[in-house]
N, C-alpha and C positions, 0 to 999 in steps of 0.2 A: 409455408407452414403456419400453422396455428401457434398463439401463445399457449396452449394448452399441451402442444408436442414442443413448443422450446423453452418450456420451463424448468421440463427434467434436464437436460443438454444445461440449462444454466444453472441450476443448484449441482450438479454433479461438477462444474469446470469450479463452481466456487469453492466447493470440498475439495480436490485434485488441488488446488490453488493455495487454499487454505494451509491442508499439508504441507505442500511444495515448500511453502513461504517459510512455515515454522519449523522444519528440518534445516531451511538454510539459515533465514536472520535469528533463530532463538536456541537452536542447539548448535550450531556451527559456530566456532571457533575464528575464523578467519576472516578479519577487519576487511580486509582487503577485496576479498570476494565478495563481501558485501556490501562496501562501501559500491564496488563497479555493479552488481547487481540490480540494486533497490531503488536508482530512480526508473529504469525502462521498466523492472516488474511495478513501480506505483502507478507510472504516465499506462503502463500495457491495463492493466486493472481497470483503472477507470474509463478506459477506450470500452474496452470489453464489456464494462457496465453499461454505459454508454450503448455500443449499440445493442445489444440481449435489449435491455428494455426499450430501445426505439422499435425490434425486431418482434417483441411482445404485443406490441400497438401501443405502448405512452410515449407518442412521437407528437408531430403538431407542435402547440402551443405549451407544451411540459415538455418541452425542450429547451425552450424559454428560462425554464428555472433550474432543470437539471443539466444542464452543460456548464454553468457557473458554479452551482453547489458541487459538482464532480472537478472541476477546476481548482476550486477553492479547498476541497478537503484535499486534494494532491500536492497542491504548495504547502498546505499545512502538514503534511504526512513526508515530505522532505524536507520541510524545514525543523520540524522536530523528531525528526529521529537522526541517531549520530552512531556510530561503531567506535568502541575504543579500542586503540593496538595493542593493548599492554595483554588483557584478558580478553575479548573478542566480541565482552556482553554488545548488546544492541540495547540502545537507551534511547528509549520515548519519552520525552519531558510532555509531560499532562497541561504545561502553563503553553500554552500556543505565541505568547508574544513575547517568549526568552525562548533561547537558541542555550541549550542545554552545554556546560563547559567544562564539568568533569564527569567522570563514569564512577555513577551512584555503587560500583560493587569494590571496584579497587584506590579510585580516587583520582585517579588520573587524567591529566589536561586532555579533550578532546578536540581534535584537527575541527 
């Protein structure tokens, strides 16, 4: 296939995905199912990313750079987000090198 017919197949899995994601981690309620969910959906994400654009042709030598920058925003992407139990919010700390410790809506100690 052509980058030009897998383009559309990749902006419509990252819409589907997009959704998918924010019905479950930002209106969902349940720490729990989220907490089990969200590293296989970040590590699934960036596989996916990963290959869609080797699949597009930036394979070769910009592999090089995006299999680290795709590794690297997914440590980062589990290391700071957290679920609180109390209220179910999902909290993204913006500071990448603090691990976020209570839930900015209720207050409460997060695991």
């Amino acid at each position: 296939m052509s980058p030009d017919e897998i383009f559309p197949i990749f902006f419509g899995t990252w819409v589907v995905l997009g959704i998918i994601s924010f019905i479950i981690f930002f209106l969902g309620k349940n720490a729990q199912l989220k907490r089990k969910l969200w590293p296989p959906f970040v590590i699934g994400a960036g596989v996916l990313f990963i290959g869609f654009t080797s699949a597009m042709g930036f394979g070769g030598q910009a592999l090089y750079i995006m299999i680290p920058a795709v590794v690297l925003i997914t440590f980062l992407n589990l290391r700071s987000t957290k679920f609180c139990d109390s209220c179910g919010k999902t909290i993204i700390n913006q500071n990448f090198l603090v691990k976020p410790e209570f839930c900015s809506k209720c207050g409460e100690k997060l695991q």
